[in-house]
ChimeraX commands (.cxc) that place a marker at each C-alpha (Angstrom):
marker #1 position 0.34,-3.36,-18.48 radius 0.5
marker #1 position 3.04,-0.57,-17.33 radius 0.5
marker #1 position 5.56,-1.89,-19.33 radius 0.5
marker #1 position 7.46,-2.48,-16.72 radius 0.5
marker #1 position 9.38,-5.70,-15.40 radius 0.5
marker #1 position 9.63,-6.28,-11.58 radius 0.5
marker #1 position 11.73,-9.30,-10.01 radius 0.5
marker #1 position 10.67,-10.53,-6.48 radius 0.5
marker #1 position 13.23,-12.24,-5.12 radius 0.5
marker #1 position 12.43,-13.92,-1.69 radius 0.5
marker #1 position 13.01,-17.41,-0.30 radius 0.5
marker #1 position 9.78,-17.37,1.90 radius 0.5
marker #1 position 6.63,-18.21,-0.51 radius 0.5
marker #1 position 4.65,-15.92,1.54 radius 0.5
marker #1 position 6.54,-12.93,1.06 radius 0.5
marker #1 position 7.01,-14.07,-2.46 radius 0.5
marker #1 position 3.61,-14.88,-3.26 radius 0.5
marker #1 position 2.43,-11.59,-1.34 radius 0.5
marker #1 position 4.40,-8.99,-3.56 radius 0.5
marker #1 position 3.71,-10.82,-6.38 radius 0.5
marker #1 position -0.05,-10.73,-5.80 radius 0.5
marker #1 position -0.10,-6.52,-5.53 radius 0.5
marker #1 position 2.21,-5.84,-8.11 radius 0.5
marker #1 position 0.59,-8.29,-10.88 radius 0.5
marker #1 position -3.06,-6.14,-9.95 radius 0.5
marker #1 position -1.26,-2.93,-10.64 radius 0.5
marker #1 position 0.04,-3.60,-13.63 radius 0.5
marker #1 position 3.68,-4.58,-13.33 radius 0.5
marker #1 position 5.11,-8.05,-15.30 radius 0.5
marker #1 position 6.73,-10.01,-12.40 radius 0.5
marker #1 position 9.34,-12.55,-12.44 radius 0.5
marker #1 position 10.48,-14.40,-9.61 radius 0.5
marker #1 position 13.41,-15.74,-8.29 radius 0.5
marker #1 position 14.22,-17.91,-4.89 radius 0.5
marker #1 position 18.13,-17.29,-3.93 radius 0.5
marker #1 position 20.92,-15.02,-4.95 radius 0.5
marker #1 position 22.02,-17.19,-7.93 radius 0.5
marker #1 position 18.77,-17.82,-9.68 radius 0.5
marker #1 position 18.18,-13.72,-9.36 radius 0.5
marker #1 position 21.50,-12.79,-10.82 radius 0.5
marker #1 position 20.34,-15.51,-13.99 radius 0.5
marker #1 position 16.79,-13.77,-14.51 radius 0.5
marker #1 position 18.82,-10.09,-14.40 radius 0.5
marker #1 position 20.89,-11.45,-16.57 radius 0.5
marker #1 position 18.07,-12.80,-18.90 radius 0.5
marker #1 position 15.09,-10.42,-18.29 radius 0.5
marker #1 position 16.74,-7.03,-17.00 radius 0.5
marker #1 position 13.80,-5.93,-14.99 radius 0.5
marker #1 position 13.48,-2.23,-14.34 radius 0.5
marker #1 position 13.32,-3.22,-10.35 radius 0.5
marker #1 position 13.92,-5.77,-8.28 radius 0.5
marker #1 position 13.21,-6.49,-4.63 radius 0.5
marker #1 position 15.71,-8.42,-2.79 radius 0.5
marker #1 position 15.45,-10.07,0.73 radius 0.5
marker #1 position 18.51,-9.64,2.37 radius 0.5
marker #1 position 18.84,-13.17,3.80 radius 0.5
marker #1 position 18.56,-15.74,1.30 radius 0.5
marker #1 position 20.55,-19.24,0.37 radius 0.5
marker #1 position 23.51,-18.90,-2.05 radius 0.5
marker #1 position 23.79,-14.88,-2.25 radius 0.5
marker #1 position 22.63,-12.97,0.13 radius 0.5
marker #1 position 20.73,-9.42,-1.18 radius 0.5
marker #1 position 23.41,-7.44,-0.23 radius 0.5
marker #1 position 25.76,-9.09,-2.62 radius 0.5
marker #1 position 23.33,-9.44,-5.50 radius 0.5
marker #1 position 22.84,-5.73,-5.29 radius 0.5
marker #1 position 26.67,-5.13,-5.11 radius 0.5
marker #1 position 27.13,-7.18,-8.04 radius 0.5
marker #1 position 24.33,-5.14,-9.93 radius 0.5
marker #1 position 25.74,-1.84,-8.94 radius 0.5
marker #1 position 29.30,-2.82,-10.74 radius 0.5
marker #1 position 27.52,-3.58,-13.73 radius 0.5
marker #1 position 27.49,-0.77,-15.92 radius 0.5
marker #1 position 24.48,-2.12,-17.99 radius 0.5
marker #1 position 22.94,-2.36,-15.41 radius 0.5
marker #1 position 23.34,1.02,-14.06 radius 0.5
marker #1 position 19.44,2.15,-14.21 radius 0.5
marker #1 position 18.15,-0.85,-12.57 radius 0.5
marker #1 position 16.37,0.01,-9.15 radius 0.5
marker #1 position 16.55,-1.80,-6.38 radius 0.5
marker #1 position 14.53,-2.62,-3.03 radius 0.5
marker #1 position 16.00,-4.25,-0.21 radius 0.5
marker #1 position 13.48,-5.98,1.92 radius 0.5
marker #1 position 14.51,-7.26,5.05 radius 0.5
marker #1 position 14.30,-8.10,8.93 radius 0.5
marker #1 position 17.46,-6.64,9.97 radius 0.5
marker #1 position 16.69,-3.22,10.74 radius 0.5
marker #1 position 20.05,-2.45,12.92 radius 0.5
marker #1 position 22.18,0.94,11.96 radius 0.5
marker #1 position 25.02,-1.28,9.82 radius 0.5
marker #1 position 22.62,-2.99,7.95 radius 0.5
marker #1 position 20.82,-0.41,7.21 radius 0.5
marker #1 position 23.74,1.93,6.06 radius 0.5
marker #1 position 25.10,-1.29,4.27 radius 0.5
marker #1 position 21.95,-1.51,2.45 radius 0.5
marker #1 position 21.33,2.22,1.62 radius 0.5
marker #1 position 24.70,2.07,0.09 radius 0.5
marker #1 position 23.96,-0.05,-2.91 radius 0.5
marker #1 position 19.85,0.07,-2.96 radius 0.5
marker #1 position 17.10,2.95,-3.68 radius 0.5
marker #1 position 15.09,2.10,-0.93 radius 0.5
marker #1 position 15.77,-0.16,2.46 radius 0.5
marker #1 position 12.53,-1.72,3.64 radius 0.5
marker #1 position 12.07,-3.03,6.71 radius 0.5
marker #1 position 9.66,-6.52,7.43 radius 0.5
marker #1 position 7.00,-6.75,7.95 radius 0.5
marker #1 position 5.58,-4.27,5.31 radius 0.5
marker #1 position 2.42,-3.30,3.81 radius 0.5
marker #1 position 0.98,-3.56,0.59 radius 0.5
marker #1 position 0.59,-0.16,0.28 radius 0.5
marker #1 position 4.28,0.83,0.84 radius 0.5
marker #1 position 5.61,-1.32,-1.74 radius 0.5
marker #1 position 3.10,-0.44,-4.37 radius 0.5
marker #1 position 3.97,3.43,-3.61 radius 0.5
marker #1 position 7.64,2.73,-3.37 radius 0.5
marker #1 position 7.54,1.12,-6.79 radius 0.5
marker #1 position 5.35,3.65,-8.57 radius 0.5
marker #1 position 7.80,6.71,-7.33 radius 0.5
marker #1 position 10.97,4.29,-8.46 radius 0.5
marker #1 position 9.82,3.71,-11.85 radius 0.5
marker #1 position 8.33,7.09,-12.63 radius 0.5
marker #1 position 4.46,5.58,-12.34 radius 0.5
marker link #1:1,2 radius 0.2
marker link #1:2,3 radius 0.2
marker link #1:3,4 radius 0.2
marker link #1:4,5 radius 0.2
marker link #1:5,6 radius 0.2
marker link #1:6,7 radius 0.2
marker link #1:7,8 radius 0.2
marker link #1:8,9 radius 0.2
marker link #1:9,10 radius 0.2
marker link #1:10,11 radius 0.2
marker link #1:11,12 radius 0.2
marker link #1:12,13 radius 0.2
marker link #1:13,14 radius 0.2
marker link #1:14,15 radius 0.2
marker link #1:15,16 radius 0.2
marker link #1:16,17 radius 0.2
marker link #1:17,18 radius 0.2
marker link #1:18,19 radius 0.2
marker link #1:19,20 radius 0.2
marker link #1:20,21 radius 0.2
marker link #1:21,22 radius 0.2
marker link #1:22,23 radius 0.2
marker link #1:23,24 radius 0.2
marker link #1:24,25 radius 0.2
marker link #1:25,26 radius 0.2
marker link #1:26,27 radius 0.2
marker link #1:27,28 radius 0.2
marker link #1:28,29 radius 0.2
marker link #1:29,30 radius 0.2
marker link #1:30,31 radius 0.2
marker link #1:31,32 radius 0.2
marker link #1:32,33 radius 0.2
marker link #1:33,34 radius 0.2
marker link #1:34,35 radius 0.2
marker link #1:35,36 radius 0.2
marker link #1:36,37 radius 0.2
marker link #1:37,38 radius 0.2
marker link #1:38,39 radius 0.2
marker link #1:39,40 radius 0.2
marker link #1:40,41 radius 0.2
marker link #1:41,42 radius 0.2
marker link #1:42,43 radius 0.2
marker link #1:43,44 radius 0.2
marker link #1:44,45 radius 0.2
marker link #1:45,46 radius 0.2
marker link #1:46,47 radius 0.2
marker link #1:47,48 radius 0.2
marker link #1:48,49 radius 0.2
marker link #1:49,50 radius 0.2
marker link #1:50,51 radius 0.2
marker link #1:51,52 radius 0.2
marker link #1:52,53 radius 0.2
marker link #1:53,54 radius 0.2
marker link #1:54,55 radius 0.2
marker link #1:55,56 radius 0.2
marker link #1:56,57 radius 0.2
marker link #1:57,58 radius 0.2
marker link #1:58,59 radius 0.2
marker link #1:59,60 radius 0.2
marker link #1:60,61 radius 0.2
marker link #1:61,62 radius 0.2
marker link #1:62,63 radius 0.2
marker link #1:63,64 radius 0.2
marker link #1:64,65 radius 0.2
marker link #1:65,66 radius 0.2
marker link #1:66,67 radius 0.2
marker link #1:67,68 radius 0.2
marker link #1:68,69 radius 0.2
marker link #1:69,70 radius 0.2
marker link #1:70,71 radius 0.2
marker link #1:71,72 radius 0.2
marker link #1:72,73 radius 0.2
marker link #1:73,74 radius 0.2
marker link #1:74,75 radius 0.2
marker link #1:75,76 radius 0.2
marker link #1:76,77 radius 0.2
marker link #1:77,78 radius 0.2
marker link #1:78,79 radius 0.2
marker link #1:79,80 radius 0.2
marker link #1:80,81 radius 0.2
marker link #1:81,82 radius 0.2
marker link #1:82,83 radius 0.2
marker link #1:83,84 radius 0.2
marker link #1:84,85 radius 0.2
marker link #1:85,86 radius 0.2
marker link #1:86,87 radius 0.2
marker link #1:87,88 radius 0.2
marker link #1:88,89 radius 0.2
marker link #1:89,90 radius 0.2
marker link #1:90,91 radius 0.2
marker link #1:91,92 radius 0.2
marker link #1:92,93 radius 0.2
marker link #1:93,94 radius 0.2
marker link #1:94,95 radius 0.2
marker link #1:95,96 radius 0.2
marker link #1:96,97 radius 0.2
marker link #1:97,98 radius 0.2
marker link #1:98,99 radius 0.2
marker link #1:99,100 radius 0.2
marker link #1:100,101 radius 0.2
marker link #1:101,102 radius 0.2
marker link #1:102,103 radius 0.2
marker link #1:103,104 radius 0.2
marker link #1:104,105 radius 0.2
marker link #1:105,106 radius 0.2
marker link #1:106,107 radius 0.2
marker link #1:107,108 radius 0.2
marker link #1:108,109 radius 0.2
marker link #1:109,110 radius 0.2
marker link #1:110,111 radius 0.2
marker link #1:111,112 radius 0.2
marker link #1:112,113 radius 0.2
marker link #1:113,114 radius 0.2
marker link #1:114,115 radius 0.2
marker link #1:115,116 radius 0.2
marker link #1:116,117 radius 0.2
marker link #1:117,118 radius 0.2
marker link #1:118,119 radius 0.2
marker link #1:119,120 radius 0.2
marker link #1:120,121 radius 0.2
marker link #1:121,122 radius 0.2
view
């Protein structure tokens, strides 16, 4: 094990199950959370060193869950992934504002697992 604690927080199993799936095989301990709500909870609980965020989901949308992280000072280290199929110039500016990285859908498995080794120093 890395060490390191990953949330996946998606509404669509697939995507879900997907990330969960490559990350688990390289290592990572991943938790996983459904809407915006039940992600702010395991932060709360867990305080993974990333988490991956779809942008649309029921409840809070990622946007605001990673707003809400980024005016958390304890939270300040945290890294976060937006994943998402809005891939217009205002989301994307909204989401480079308050996340590391801004990932587009669909995406490969080989993206993420690079994306998350450079954001946790891996």
């Amino acid at each position: 094990m890395t060490g390191k604690k990953v949330l996946v927080v998606d509404d669509e199993p697939f995507i879900s199950r997907s990330l969960t799936f490559v990350l688990r095989k390289n290592s990572y301990e991943v938790l996983e959370a459904r809407d915006g709500e039940e992600a702010l909870e395991v932060i709360e609980r867990e305080k993974p060193d990333l988490v991956f965020l779809d942008v649309m989901m029921p409840k809070l949308t990622g946007f605001e869950v990673a707003e809400r992280i980024r005016q958390n000072e304890a939270y300040r280290s945290m890294r976060i992934v937006l994943l998402t199929a809005k891939g217009q110039d205002s989301d994307r500016e909204r989401g480079e504002s308050v996340a590391d990285e801004y990932i587009t859908k669909p995406f490969s498995p080989t993206r993420i697992l690079e994306r998350t080794r450079d954001l946790l120093g891996d």
